[in-house]
Every structure is written in C-alpha cells, then in structure tokens.
C-alpha distance (Angstrom), angle and dihedral (degrees) to the residues before:
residue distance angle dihedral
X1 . . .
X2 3.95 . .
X3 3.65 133.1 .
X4 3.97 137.1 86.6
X5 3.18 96.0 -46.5
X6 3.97 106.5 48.1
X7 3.56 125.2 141.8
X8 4.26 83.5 14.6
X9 3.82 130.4 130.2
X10 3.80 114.6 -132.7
X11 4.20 128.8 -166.5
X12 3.65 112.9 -171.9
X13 3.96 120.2 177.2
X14 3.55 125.7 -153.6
X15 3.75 88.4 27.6
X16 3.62 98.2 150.8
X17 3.84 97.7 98.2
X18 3.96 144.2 -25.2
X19 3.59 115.8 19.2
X20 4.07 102.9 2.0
X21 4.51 89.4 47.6
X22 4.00 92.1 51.9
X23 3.88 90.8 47.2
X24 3.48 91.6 45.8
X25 3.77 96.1 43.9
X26 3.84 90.3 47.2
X27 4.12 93.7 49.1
X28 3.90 84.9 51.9
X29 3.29 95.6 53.9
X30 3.77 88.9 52.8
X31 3.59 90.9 61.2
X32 3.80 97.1 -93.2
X33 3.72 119.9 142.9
X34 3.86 104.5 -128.1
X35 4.21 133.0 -140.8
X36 3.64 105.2 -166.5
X37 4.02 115.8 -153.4
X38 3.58 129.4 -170.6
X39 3.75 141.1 119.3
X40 3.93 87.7 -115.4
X41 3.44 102.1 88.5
X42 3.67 84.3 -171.1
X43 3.43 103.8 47.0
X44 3.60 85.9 49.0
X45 3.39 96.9 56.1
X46 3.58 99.3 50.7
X47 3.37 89.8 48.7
X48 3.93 90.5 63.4
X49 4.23 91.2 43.7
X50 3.77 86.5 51.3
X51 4.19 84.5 51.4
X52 3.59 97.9 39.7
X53 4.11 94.5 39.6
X54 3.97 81.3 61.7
X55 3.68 97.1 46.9
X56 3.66 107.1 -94.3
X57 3.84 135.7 121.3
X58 3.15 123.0 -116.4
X59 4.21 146.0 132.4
X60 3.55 142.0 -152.4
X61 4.06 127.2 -112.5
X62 4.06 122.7 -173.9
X63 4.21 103.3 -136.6
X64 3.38 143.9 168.3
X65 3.65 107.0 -161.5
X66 3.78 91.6 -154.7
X67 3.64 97.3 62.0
X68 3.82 119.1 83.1
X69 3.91 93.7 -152.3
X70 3.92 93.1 51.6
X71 3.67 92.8 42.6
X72 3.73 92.2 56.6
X73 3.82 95.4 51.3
X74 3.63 90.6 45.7
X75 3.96 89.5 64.1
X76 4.01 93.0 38.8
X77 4.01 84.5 48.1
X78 4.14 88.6 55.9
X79 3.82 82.2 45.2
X80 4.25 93.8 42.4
X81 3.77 89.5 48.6
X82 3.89 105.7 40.6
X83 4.09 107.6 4.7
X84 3.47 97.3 -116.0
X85 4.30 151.7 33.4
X86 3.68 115.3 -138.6
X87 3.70 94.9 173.9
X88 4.11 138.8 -8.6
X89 3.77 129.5 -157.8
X90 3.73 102.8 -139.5
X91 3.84 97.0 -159.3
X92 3.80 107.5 133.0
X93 4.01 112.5 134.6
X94 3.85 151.8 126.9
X95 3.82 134.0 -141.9
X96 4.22 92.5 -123.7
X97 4.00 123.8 -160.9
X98 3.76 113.0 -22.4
X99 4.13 94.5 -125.6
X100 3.91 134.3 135.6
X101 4.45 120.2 -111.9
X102 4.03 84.7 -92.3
X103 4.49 87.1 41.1
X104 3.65 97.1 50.7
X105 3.36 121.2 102.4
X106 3.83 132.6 -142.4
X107 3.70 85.2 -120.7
X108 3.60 94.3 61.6
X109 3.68 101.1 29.8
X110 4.24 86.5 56.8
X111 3.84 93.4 43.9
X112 3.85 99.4 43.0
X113 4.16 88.2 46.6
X114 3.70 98.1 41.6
X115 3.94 86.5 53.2
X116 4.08 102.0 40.8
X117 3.96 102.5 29.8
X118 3.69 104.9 17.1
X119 3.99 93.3 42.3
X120 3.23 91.5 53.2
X121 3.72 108.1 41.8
X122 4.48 71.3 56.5
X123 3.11 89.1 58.2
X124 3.49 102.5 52.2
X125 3.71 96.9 33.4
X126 4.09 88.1 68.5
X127 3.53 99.1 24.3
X128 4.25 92.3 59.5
X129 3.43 85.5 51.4
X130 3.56 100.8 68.5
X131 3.86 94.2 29.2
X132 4.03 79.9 54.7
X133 4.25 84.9 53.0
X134 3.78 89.6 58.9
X135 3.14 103.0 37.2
X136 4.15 105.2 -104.0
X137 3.29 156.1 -0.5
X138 4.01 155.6 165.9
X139 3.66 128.3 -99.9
X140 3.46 121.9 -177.1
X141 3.97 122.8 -171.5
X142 3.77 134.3 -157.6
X143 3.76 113.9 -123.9
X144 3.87 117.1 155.4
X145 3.68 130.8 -146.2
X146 3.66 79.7 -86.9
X147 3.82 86.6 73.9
X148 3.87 85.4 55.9
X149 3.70 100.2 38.8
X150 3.51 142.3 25.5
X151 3.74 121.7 -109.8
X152 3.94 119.9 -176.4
X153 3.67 124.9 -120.6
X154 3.87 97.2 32.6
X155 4.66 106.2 73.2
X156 3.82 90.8 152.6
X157 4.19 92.9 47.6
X158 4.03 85.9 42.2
X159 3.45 98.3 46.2
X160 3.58 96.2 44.1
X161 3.79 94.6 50.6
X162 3.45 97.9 53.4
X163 3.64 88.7 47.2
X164 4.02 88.3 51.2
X165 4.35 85.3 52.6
X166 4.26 83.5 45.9
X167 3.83 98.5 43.3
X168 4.02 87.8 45.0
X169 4.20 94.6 59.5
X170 3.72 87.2 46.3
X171 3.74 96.7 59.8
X172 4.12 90.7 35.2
X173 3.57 82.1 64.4
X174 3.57 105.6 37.5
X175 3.75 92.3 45.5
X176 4.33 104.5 35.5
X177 3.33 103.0 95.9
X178 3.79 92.2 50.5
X179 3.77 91.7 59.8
X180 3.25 94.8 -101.2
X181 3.84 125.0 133.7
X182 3.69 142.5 -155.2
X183 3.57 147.3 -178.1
X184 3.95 146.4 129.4
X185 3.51 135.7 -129.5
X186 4.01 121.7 -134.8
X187 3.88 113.0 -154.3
X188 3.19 126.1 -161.8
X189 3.91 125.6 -150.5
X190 3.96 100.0 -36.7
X191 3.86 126.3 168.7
X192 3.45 108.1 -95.6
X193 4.07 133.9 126.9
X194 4.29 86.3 -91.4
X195 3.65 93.3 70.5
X196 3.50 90.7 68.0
X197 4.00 103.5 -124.5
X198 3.63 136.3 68.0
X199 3.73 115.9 -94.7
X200 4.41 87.2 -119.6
X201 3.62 87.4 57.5
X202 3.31 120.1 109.3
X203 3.91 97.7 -157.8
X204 4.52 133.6 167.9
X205 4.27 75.8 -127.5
X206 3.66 91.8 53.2
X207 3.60 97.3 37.1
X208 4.02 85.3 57.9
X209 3.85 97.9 45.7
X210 3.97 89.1 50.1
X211 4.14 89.9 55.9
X212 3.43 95.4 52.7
X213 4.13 89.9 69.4
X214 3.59 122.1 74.0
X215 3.54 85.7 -145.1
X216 4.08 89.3 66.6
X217 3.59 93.9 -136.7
X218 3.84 137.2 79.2
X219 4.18 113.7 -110.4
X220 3.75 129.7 -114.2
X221 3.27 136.5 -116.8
X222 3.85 91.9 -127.5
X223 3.78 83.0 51.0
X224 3.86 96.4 64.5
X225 4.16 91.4 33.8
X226 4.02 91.9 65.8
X227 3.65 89.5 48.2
X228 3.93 87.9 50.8
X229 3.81 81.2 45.5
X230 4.13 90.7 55.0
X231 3.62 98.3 47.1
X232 4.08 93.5 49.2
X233 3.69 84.7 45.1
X234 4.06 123.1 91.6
X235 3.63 85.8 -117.2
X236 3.77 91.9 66.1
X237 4.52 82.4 57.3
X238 3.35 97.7 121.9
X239 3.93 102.0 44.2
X240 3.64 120.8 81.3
X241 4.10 137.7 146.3
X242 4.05 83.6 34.3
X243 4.18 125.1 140.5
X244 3.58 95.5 -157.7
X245 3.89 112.1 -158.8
X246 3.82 120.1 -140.8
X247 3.44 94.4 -179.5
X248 3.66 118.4 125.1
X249 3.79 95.0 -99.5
X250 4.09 80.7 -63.6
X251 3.58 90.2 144.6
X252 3.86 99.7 41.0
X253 3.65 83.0 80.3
C-alpha cells in the first residue's frame, strides 16, 4: 500500500476499539504495517480483520501495558514480526471509579496510574530503545483534555493525564536530537464505549457532553486517529514535546 506511512512499522495499544482501532485503521491505510495491542484479545483481533479485509498488514499482540515483562515482548514482537518500529501510539486506558480525591480508592488510584502513566512510561522505556537502534522514530501519546484541565470526580484519570502531557516533554527532550519524536494527543469527549452511551443515543448525558464543545458536537474516533496519523508522519518533523488537543475547541473556553 501507498501513503505517508509506506514501508513504516506502526504499534498501537489499546487497539481493540474507539480511539486505538481508527488510528490503527488509518496508519494501515497509509501503508503502515500494524501491531495491534490490547488486553481484548477480541477486540484486537477484529481490529486486524477489519485492517487486513481492507488491504493492510497488520497482527495481533496480547499486552498489559502495566507489566514490564509484557511490555518488552510487545516491542520485540513488532520487531519478531516486521524487523523494526518506526513509531507507536501509546493510547491504552480506562475511565476507572467515578469518585472525588477524598472518594477514590487506593484500588483505583493504583490501577488507573499503573495503566495511563506507568504503561506508558513502559512503553516508551522499550520502545526508545529500539527506535534509538535504528536511528529514530515517532511516539505519539494519548493525554485527554483531562491532561490540560481539571475535571472533578476523576483524581487518578487527572493526575495521570497530566503526568502523560509531563512525561511526554521529558522524553521529547531527552530523545530530539537522536531523531526521535514525541508527543500526545488530548481528546476531548469523543464517541467511544468510555463515554458511557452509544453514539445513536440520544441521552440528558450526551446532550451535556456535546455542549461543552464549541464545535457542538462530540469527536470521533477517526478524528483523533488521523491526527495520531500526522504526528507519526514525516510531515509532523518539525513538531515535538507538543499535547495536541482534539477537542472541539473544549479547551478554548
């Protein structure tokens, strides 16, 4: 296949569904060879039929992004199956317990963390190294306007967000002048299976999400997987340490 991405390797966690299958579907179809991560072996698979069934490469890894050992076959899996890893789309994540700072439990606060800031520190920690090997690479990581804002009710999704947008400008610097490049992405309210709804329904929670965007509309995930798609791509070269926001204007408030 053709496009930006030809001849290019491509890791993308949490590909199952939403955000991680539309930016893995849309760096197939620019000619990137795919390695689909996820703890929904389903999900995952499907996500590589729906690739394959429209004439892209790709293959399906088990991971969970919080453990070192798992992470580190991941990345020699992507090296196993295709020989190298030009870029990875560290997006894996889940919403946790809806509770406030004094709510939360340890429970949550240790699972949500170890999955958003912790799996992706893992990520990067292995994934640099071979991108270090070859001589570069592009990492892009998935913040949320959570990592730009505060929202109540969620401290370990905050926190870890913002630490996501923190832990990306330390690597961008670190790791810039060895070709290597990184940034995150911060959605805003887009239609996947975390909001809580399906994207038919016509909802008083959905109806309050859409309002807070300028845009007067919820995002896609297809929406948020071409900007993935941009900052991987050599068009993206002179852009790194960025938390790009593909929110709706949410943030311009």
């Amino acid at each position: 296949m053709t496009g930006i991405m030809a001849g290019k390797v491509a890791l993308v966690t949490g590909g199952s569904s939403g955000i991680g299958r539309a930016a893995a579907s849309a760096l197939a179809r620019e000619g990137a060879r795919v390695v689909v991560a996820d703890m929904n072996v389903e999900g995952g698979k499907n996500t590589v039929h729906l690739i394959e069934k429209a004439g892209g490469q790709a293959v399906f890894v088990k991971t969970d992004v919080s453990k070192p050992a798992e992470v580190e076959q991941m990345v020699n899996n992507a090296i196993a199956h295709y020989g190298r890893l030009d870029c990875a789309f560290n997006n894996a994540g889940i919403l946790g317990d809806m509770a406030t700072t004094v709510d939360c439990t340890e429970e949550n606060w240790d699972r949500v963390t170890n999955i958003h800031l912790k799996g992706v520190w893992l990520c990067m920690k292995y994934e640099i190294q071979r991108m270090l090997q070859q001589g570069g690479g592009a990492i892009v990581n998935t913040s949320s306007i959570a990592g730009l804002v505060g929202l109540k009710t969620a401290p370990a999704y905050v926190a870890s967000k913002h630490g996501i947008i923190g832990l990306t400008k330390a690597a961008a610097i670190e790791y810039a002048r060895s070709g290597i490049r990184v940034n995150s992405v911060c959605p805003g309210y887009i239609e996947t299976p975390m909001l809580g709804f399906q994207p038919s329904e016509d909802s008083a929670l959905k109806k309050k999400m859409t309002a807070l965007h300028p845009l007067g509309r919820l995002g896609t995930p297809e929406e948020v997987g071409e900007a993935v798609v941009w900052l991987c791509s050599d068009a993206a070269s002179f852009i790194t340490g960025h938390a790009l926001a593909v929110d709706g204007g949410y943030v311009a408030h």
